[in-house]
C-alpha positions in Angstrom: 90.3 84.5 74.4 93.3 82.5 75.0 94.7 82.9 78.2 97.9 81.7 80.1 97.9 81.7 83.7 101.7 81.4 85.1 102.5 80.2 88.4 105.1 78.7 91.0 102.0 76.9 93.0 99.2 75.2 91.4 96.7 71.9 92.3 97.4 69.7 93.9 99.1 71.6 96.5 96.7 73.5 98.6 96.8 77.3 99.5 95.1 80.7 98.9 96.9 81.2 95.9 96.3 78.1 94.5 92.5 78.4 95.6 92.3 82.2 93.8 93.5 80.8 90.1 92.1 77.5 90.1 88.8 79.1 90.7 89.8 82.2 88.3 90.5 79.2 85.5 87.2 77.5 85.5 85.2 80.9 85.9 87.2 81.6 82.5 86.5 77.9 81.0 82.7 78.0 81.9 82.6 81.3 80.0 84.5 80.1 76.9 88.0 81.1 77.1 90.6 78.7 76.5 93.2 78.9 79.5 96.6 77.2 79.8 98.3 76.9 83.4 102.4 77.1 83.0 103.4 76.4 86.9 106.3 74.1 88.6 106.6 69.9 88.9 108.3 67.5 90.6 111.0 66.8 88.3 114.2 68.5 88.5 115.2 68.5 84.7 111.7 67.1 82.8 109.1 69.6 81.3 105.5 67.8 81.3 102.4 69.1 79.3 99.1 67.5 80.0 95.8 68.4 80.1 96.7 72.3 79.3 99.0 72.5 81.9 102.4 72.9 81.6 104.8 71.9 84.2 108.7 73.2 84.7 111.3 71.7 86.1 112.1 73.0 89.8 113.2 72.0 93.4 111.4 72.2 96.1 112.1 74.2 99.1 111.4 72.6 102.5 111.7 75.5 104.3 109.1 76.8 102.2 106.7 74.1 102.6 104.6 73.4 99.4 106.9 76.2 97.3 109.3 74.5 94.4 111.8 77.3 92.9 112.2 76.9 89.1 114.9 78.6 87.0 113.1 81.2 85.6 114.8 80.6 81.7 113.1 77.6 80.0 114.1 77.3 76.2 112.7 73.3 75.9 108.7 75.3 77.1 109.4 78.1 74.7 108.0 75.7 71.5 105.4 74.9 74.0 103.9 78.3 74.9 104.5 79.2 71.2 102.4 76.8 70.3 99.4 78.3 72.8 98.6 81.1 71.0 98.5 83.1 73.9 96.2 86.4 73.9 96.9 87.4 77.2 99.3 86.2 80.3 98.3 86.4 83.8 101.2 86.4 86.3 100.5 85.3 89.6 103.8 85.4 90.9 106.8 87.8 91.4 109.3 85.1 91.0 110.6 81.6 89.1 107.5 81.5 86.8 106.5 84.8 87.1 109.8 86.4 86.1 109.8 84.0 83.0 106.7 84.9 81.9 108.1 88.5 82.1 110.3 86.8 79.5 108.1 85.3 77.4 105.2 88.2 77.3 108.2 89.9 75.9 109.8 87.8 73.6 106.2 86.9 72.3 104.7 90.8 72.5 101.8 89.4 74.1 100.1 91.6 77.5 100.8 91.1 80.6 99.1 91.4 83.9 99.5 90.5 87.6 98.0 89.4 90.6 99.9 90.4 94.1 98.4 87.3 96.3 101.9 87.8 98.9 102.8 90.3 101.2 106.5 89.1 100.8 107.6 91.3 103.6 106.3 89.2 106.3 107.8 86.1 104.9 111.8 87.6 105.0 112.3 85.8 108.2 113.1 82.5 106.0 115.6 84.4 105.0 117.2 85.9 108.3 117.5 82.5 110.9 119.8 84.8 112.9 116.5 87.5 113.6 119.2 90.5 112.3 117.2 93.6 112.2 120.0 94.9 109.3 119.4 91.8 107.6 115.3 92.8 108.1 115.6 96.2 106.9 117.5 94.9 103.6 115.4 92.1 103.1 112.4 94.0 103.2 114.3 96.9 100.8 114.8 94.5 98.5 111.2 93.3 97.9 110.3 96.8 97.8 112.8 97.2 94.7 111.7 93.6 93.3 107.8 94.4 93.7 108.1 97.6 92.1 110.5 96.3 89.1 108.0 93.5 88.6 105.0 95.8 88.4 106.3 98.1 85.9 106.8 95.2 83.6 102.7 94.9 83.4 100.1 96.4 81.6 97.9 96.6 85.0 98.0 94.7 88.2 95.1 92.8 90.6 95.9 93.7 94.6 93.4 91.5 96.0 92.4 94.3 99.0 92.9 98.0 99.6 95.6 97.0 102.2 97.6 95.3 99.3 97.4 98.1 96.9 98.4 101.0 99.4 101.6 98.7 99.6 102.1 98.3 96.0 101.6 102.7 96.1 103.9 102.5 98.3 106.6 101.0 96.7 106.2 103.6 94.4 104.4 101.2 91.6 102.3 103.1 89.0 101.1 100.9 86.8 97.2 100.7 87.3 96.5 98.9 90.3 92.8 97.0 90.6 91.4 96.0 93.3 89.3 92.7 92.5 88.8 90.1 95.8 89.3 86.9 94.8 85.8 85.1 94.3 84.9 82.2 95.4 82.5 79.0 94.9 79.5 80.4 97.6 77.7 77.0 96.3 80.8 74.7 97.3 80.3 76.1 100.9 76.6 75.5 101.2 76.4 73.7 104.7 73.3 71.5 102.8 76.1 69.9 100.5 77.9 68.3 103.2 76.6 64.8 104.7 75.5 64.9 108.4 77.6 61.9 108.6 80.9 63.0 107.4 80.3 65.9 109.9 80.0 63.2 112.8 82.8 61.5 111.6 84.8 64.6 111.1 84.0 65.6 114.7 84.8 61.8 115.9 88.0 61.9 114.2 89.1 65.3 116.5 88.0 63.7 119.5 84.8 66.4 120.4 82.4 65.1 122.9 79.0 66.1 121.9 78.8 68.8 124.8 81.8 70.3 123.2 82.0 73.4 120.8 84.9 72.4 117.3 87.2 76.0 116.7 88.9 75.4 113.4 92.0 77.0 111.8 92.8 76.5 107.9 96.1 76.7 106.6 99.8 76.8 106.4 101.3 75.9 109.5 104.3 78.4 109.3 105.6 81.4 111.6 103.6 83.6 109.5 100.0 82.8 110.3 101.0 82.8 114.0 98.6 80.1 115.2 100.7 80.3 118.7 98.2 82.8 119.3 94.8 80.5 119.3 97.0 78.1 121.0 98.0 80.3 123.8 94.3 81.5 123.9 92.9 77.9 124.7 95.4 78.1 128.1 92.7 80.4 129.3 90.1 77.9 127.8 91.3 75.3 129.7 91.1 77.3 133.0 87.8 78.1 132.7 86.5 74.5 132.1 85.2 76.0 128.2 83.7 72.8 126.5 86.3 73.5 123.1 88.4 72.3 121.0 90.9 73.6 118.2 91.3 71.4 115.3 94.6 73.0 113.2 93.7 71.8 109.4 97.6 72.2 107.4 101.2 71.6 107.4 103.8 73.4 107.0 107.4 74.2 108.6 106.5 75.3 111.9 104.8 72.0 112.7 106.8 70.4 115.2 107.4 73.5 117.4 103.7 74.3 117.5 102.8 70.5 118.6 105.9 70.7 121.4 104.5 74.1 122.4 100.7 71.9 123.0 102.8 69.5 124.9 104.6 72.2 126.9 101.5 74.2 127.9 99.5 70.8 128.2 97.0 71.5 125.6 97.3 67.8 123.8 93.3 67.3 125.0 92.4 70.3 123.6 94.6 71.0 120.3 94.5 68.5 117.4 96.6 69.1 114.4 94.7 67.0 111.5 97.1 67.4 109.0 96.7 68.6 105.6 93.6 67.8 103.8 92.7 67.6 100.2 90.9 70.7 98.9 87.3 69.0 97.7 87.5 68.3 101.4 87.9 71.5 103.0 84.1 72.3 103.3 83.1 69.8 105.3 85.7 70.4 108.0 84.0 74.1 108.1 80.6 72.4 108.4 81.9 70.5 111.3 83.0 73.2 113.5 81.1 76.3 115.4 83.6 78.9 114.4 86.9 79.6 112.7 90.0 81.4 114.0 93.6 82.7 112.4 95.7 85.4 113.8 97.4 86.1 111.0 98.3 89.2 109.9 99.8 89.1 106.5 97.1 87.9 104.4 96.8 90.2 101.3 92.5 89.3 101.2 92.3 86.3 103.5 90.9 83.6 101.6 90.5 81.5 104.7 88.2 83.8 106.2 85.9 84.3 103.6 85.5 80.8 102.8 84.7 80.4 106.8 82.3 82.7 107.0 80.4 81.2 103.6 80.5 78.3 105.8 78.1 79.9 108.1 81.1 80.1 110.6 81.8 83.5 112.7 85.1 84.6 112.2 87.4 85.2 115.7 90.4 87.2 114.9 92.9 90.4 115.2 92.1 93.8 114.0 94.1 93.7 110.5 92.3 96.0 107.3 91.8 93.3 105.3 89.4 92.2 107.8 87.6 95.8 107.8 84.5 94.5 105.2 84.4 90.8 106.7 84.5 90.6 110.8 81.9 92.8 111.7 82.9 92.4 116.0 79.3 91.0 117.4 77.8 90.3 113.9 80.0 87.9 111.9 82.8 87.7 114.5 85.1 89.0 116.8 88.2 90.8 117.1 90.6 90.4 120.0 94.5 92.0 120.7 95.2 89.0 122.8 94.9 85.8 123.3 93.5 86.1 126.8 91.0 88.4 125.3 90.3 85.6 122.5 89.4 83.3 125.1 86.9 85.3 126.2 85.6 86.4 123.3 85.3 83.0 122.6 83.5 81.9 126.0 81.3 84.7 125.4 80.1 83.7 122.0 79.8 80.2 123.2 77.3 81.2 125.8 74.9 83.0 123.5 71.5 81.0 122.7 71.1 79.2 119.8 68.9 81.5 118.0 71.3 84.6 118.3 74.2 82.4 117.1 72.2 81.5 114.3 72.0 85.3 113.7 75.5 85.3 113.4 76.0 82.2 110.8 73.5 83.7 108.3 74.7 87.4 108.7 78.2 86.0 107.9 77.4 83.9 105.1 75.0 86.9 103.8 78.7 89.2 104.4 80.6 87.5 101.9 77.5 87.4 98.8 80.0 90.3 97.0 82.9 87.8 96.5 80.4 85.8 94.3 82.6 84.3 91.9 80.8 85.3 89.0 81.4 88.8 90.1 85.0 87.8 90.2 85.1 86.7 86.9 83.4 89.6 85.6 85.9 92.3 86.8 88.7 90.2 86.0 87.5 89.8 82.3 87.0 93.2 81.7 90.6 94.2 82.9 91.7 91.6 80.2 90.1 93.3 77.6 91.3 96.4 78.8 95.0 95.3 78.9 95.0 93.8 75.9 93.3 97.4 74.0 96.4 99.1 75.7 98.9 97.3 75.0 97.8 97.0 71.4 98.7 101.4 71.3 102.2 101.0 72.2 105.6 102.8 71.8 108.8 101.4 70.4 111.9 102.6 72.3 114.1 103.2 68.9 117.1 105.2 70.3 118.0 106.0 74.1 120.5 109.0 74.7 122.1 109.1 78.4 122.9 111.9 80.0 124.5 113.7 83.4 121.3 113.0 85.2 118.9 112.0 83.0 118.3 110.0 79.4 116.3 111.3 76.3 114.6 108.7 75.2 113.3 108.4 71.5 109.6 106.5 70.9 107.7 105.9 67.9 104.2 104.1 66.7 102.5 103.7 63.6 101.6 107.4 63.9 104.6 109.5 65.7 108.0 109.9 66.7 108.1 111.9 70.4 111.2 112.3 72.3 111.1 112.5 76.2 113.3 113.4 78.8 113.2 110.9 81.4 115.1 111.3 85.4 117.7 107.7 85.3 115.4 106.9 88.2 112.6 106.2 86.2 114.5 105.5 83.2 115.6 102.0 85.2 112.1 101.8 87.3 110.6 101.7 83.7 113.4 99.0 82.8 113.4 101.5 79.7 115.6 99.8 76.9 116.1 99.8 72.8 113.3 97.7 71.3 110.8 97.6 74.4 107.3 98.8 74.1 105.7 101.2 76.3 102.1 101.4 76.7 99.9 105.1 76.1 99.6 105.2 79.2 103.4 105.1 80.4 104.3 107.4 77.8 101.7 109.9 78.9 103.0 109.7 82.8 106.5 109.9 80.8 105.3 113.2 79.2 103.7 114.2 82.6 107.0 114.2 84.4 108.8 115.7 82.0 108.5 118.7 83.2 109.6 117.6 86.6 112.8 116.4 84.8 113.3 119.9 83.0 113.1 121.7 86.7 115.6 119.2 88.4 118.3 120.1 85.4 117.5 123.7 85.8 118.3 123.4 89.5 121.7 121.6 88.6 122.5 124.7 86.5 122.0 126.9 88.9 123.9 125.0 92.0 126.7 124.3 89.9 127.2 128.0 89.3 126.7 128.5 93.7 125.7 126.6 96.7 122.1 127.5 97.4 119.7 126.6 100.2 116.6 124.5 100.0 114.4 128.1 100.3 116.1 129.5 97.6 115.8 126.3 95.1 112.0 126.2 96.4 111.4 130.3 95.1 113.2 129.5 92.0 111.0 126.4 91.2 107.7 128.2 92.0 108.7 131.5 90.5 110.3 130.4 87.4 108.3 127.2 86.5 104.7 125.6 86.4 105.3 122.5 88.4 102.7 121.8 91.4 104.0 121.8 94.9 104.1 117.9 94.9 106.6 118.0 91.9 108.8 120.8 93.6 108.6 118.7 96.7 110.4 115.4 95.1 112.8 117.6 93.3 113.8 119.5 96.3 114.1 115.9 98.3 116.1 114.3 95.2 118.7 117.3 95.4 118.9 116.9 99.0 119.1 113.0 98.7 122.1 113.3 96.4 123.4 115.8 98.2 123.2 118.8 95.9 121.0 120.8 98.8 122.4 120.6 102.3 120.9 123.0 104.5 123.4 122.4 107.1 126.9 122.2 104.9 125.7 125.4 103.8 125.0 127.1 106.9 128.3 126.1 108.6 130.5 127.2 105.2 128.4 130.3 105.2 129.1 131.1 108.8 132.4 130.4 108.2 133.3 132.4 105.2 131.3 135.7 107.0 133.3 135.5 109.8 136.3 135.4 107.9 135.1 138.9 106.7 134.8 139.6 110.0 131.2 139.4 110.2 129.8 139.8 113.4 126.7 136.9 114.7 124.0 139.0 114.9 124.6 140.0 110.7 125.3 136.3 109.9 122.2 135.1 111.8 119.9 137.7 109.9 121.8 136.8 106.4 121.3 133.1 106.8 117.4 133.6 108.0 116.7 135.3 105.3 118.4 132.7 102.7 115.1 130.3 104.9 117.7 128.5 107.3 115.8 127.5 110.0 116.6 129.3 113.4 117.2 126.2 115.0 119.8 125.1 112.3 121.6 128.5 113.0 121.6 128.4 116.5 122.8 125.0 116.6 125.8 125.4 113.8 126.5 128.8 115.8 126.5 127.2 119.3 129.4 124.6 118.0 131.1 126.7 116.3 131.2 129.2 118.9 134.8 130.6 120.2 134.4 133.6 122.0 138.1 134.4 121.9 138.3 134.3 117.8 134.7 136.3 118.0 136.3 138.9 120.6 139.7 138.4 118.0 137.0 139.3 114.9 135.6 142.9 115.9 139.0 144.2 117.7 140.1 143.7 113.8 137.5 144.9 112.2 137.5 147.8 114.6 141.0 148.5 113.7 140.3 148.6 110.3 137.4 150.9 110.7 140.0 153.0 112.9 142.2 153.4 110.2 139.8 154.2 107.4 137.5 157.3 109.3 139.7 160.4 108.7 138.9 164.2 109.8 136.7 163.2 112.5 136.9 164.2 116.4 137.7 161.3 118.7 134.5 161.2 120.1 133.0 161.4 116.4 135.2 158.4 115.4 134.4 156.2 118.0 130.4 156.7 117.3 131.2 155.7 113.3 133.4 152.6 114.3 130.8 151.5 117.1 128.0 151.5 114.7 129.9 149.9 111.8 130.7 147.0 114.2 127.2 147.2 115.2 125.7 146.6 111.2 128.3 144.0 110.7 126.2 142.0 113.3 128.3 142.1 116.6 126.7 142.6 119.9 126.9 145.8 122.3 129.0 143.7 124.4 131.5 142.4 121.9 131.5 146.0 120.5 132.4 147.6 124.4 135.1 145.3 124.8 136.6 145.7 121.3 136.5 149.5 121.7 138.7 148.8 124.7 141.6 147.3 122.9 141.6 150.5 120.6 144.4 153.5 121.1 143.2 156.7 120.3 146.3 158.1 121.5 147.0 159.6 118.3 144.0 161.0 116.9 143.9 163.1 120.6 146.6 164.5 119.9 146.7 165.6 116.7 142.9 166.2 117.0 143.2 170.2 117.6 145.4 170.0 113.9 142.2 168.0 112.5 139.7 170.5 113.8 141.6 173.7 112.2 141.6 171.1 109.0 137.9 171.1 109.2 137.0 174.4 110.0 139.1 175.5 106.9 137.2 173.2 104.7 134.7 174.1 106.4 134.8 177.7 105.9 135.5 177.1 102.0 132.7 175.1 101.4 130.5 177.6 103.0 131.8 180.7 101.8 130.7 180.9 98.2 127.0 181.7 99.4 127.8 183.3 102.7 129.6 185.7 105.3 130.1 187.6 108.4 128.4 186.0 111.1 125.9 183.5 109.2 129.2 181.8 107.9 130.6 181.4 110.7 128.0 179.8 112.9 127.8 177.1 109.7 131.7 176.7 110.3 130.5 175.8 113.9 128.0 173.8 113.5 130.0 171.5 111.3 132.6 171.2 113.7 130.4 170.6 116.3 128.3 167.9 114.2 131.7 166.4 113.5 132.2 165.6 117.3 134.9 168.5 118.0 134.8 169.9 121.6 132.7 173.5 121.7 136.0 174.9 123.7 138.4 173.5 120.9 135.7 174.9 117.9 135.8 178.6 119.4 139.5 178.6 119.8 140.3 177.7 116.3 137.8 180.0 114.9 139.2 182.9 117.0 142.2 182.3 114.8 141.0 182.4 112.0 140.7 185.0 109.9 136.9 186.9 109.7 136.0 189.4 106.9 133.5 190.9 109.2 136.1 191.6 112.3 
């Protein structure tokens, strides 16, 4: 297989990254691949192509110590990389190189995968000097959005640790995600390959008496890896009188401030900064020392720490869940919170007898036997040959049809043409467009949310005919399609998020509009719970839009309208019909006593004998078909008394009228 690994960092500069693919490329070569390296150089305008490696133009960023940004459009290395054959390309950066070997993967139709080695939202401090926490939040937004762009340009991706790919889920990637560690040499950190005499010298060179215990740190000297921490822990060394030293192996951009923080907590005796070191080198400076520390909490696998404890070195450190399969606390290390607690971690460790801290540097280099790198190579090979399988049963985008909300998108291979209905979301997620090639499995997650789509535009048919709550979007999705709850749950968010679904517009418009019908609070609060407005909501939209004057204003109208419309009633029996209409249009007993007050029934008393005779004579007609004499007239009475008429009034009227039985 011919392979090309792309990358903005590569030997000689010395790093994780750089560690992971140089290790990855001669795991590949001892096997029989064939692997190029296309990665950054010094010159600002010169491509260079030696030994299979291929180096762009770039400028280095000081800030960014060790990191050279290239442009990430290369025409003059295009002929190059032709010229490769490449099978496969293995991106192990989001950026520079890695976006142009987005480019070429594509302009060549060859796979592509990636390794995640950065957790790039710790690192957006380089890009806020001012410590802006809006500047933060939309530095960090946009790596999100990068991260997840990047990763849906691969055929799968590499997270080095669970910790890295629960980021890259949550960033809402979904190509396939694999979790392989980065492997490393276990041989190259064999204490038995490093001369007792370099040790000595090693030691000599840092200044440790022989009574003294050597605590190394490994890597960049930057804000990121917070080394302050170890630093600050040796304040308490010193106070006890703890026979150690901390030897800080790197450079980087926070080198000065760390060596004037030494001078300002008088630490010089006890902290030596050695500078950086070649890599070949590295091992021995493990060998030297009696344990390893780093508090950093950003590492996407920790390279540092595994090669420590192959080094037969215990590992002191914070609680991070990279660390969860490494630092076993009292086995192959310890964790502290503090560097206070550090320090006496550190004291305590330093104390034990030599046999039990022998225990310790075998059970740590017996911890880290599964990043063997042959394993490494292994898992990596076969996701390889599992890209390049995928990518071979693709899909052609051959016409794209946008819509309101959504883009039907037209795909063919050598056997099919399918047509899918895609959200715009995903349609630019996927960075969809005519002529690219989507893999079998992105069209099948297409097809899977299709349905998903379908629901969200039947929900936009339905609001635009009415505003609806979010309850009565949730019945119509469950009752009238076959998503799953977690489909119904991003539709119902989207249509919120846009706006479409506001639970609170539509509670105060609806409170609004039935109190312009003079709807009293007790019927609004019912209608609205029963729409699935949360009582909370209500009460709170009622509470400020509360105005018991207008309320008061509300059933005194109603009332009079109720007044107006109740004919051939008694008084009494009118006021009974008008209080309980006030009462089912939802106002309370008190709103409905002091509304009854501001009616005049003035009127209706005095024309109310004239009413009663009225009554009694329809009354008596209705009645009279089936009956006479006595029975029909006790009916007569007992509908004017049913009606509300006064007994006295009812016999009076009836004496006047005219009996066939008298």
């Amino acid at each position: 297989m011919r392979i090309g690994l792309f990358t903005d960092t590569y030997s000689p500069e010395i790093n994780g990254v750089v560690s992971s693919i140089v290790l990855l490329q001669k795991e590949l070569e001892k096997n029989g691949h064939e692997v190029f390296v296309v990665t950054t150089g010094n010159s600002l305008f010169e491509t260079e192509y030696q030994g299979h490696v291929l180096r762009l133009p770039g400028v280095e960023l000081k800030q960014l110590y060790g990191y050279v940004l290239t442009s990430p459009i290369h025409f003059s290395a295009m002929t190059e990389i032709e010229a490769m054959k490449l099978d496969l390309i293995h991106a192990h950066t989001e950026f520079g190189v890695g976006i142009f070997a987005r480019l070429v993967a594509r302009k060549l139709n060859i796979p592509l995968v990636s390794t995640y080695h950065t957790t790039y939202e710790d690192y957006t401090h380089y890009v806020n000097p001012i410590h802006s926490k809006s500047v933060d939040k939309l530095a960090k937004k946009a790596v999100a959005n990068l991260s997840k762009l990047y990763g849906t340009t691969c055929v799968e991706m590499i997270a080095p640790s669970e910790k890295t790919k629960e980021m890259l889920l949550g960033y809402g990637i979904k190509t396939p995600i694999n979790v392989i560690p980065t492997g490393i040499d276990l041989e190259r950190f064999d204490r038995k390959n490093t001369d007792p005499e370099r040790i000595a010298a090693i030691r000599a060179e840092a200044g440790v008496r022989p009574d003294e215990a050597l605590i190394v740190f490994v890597g960049r000297i930057a804000q990121e890896k917070s080394i302050d921490y170890p630093i600050r822990g040796f304040l308490r060394i010193k106070t006890d009188r703890i026979p150690a030293r901390l030897l800080i192996i790197g450079d980087g951009p926070q080198m000065e401030e760390l060596q004037e923080l030494c001078t300002d907590l008088q630490l010089q005796d006890y902290v030596v900064f050695a500078g950086k070191k070649p890599s070949e080198q590295i091992p021995a400076y493990y060998h030297a020392a009696e344990a390893f520390v780093s508090a950093s909490l950003t590492e996407t696998q920790g390279m540092t720490f595994i090669e420590a404890l192959a080094s037969g070195l215990p590992v002191f450190a914070r609680p991070d869940e990279v660390l969860k399969d490494l630092v076993i606390p009292g086995k192959t290390g310890y964790l502290s919170r503090t560097p206070e607690e550090f320090a006496l971690q550190l004291e305590a460790y330093l104390k034990l007898d030599q046999a039990d801290r022998e225990a310790m540097r075998q059970n740590s280099i017996e911890q880290v036997g599964p990043y063997d790198s042959r394993l490494f190579y292994q898992r990596v090979i076969t996701m390889y040959e599992r890209a390049i399988r995928s990518f071979k049963d693709y899909y052609e985008v051959t016409a794209i049809k946008a819509k309101n909300e959504y883009a039907e998108v037209t795909l063919e291979n050598n056997q099919e043409q399918i047509q899918i209905l895609v959200s715009l979301d995903t349609y630019l997620d996927e960075n969809i467009r005519n002529g690219s090639r989507l893999t079998h499995q992105q069209v099948t997650r297409l097809q899977e949310e299709e349905n998903e789509v379908r629901g969200y535009q039947g929900c936009l048919r339905k609001l635009a005919a009415k505003d609806r709550t979010r309850k009565e979007m949730y019945d119509y999705l469950t009752q009238q399609t076959d998503l799953n709850i977690a489909s119904i749950n991003r539709i119902i968010e989207k249509l919120e998020e846009k706006g479409y679904v506001d639970d609170l517009k539509y509670t105060r418009n609806a409170i609004a509009g039935m109190q312009s019908l003079l709807q009293g609070e007790h019927k609004i609060f019912k209608v609205l719970k029963k729409k699935g407005i949360p009582v909370e909501m209500i009460d709170s939209v009622m509470e400020t839009m509360k105005d018991d004057e207008s309320e008061l204003n509300h059933a005194i109208e109603a009332a009079e309208k109720f007044q107006r419309s109740i004919h051939e009633k008694s008084v009494r029996k009118k006021k009974q019909l008008i209080y309980q209409k006030l009462f089912n249009r939802g106002f309370s007993s008190d709103r409905i006593e002091a509304a009854m007050q501001h009616l005049n029934f003035l009127q209706e008393e005095t024309e109310e004998l004239d009413v009663l005779r009225k009554t009694a004579a329809k009354a008596k007609k209705r009645y009279g078909n089936q009956y006479e004499g006595v029975k029909l007239r006790n009916l007569v009475f007992r509908y004017c008394s049913a009606q509300g008429f006064n007994l006295e009034d009812i016999y009076l009227v009836l004496s006047e009228m005219e009996w066939e039985d008298e």
